[in-house]
C-alpha distance (Angstrom), angle and dihedral (degrees) to the residues before:
residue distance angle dihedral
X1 . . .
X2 3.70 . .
X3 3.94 121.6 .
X4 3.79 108.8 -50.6
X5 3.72 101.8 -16.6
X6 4.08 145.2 37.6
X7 3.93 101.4 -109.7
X8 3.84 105.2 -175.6
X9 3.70 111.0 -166.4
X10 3.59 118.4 -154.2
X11 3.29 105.5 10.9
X12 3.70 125.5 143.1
X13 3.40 111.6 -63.9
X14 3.87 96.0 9.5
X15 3.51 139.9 -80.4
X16 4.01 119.0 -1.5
X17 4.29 115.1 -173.5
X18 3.72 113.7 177.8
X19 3.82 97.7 -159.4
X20 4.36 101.3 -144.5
X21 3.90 115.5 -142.2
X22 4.08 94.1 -131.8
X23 3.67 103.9 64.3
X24 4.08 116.1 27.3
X25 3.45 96.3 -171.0
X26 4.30 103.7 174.5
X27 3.85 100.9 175.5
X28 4.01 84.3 59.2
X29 3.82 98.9 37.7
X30 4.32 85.0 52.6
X31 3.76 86.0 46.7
X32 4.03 85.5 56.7
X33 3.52 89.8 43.4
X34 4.03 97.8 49.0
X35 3.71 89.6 50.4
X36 3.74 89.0 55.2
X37 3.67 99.8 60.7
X38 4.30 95.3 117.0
X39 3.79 83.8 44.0
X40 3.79 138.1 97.9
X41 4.52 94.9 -135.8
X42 3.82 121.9 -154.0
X43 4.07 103.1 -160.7
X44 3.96 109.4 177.6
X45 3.76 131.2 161.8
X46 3.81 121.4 174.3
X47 3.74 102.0 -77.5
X48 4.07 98.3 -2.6
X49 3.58 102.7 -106.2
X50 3.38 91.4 121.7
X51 3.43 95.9 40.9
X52 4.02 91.5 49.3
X53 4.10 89.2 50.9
X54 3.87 95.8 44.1
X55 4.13 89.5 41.9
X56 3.58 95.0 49.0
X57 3.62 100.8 41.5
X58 3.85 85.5 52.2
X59 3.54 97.9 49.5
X60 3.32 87.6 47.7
X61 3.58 103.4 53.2
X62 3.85 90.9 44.5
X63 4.16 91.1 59.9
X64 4.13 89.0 -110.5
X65 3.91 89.6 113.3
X66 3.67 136.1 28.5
X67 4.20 125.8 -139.5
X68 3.50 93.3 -84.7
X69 3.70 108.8 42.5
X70 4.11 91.9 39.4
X71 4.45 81.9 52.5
X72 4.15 91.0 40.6
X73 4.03 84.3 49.4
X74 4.20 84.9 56.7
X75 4.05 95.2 42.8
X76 3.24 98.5 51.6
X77 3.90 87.3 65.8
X78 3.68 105.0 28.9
X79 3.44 148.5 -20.5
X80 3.93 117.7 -92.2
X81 3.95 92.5 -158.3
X82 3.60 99.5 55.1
X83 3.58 87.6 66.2
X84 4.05 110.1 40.6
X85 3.82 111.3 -169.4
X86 4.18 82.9 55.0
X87 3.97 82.5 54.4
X88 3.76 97.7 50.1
X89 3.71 87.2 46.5
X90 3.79 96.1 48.9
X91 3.70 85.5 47.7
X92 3.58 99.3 44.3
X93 3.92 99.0 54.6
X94 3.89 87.6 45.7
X95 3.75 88.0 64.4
X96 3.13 97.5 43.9
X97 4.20 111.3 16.3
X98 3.95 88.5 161.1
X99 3.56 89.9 69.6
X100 3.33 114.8 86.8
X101 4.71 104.5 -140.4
X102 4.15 130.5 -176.1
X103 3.66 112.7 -154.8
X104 3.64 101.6 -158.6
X105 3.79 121.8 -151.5
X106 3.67 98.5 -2.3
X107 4.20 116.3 -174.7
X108 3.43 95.9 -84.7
X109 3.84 109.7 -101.2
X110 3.97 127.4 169.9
């Protein structure tokens, strides 16, 4: 276990992260993802909120996705402001995506 997720590299099939609810740690789950780039990548959670948050904000930060289609990736799962620590963290790595953050304990969503 690495950070906030399983990240098995080289497994059949490719790369497999299991994002867990109680740590989301983002500068290691983009360090997962960066490593990753020659393989296929399986990222799950329970319900994939975390995984839409942690994709988007990713593809966003990379240049593959602008505001609005890295935000309609998240809504068309769940909705960020019914759960407000997941807002402030969605927010918070969007102003500053460089900047590696752990949100520890978060209510536990998807």
């Amino acid at each position: 276990m690495t950070g906030s997720f399983e990240s098995h590299v080289g497994t059949p099939g490719g790369v497999h992260i299991a994002v867990v609810y109680h740590i989301a740690d983002y500068a290691a789950f983009c360090e997962a993802m960066d490593s990753a780039v020659e393989d296929k990548v399986h990222i799950h959670c329970a319900a994939n909120y975390r995984v839409s948050a942690f994709y988007s904000l990713y593809a966003q930060s990379r240049g593959l996705w602008g505001d609005d289609e890295a935000q309609a990736f998240i809504e068309d799962l769940w909705a960020p402001a019914e759960y407000p620590v997941w807002l402030n963290f969605i927010r918070t790595i969007r102003g500053n995506p460089g900047k590696g953050r752990k949100l520890v304990h978060p209510p536990f969503i998807g």
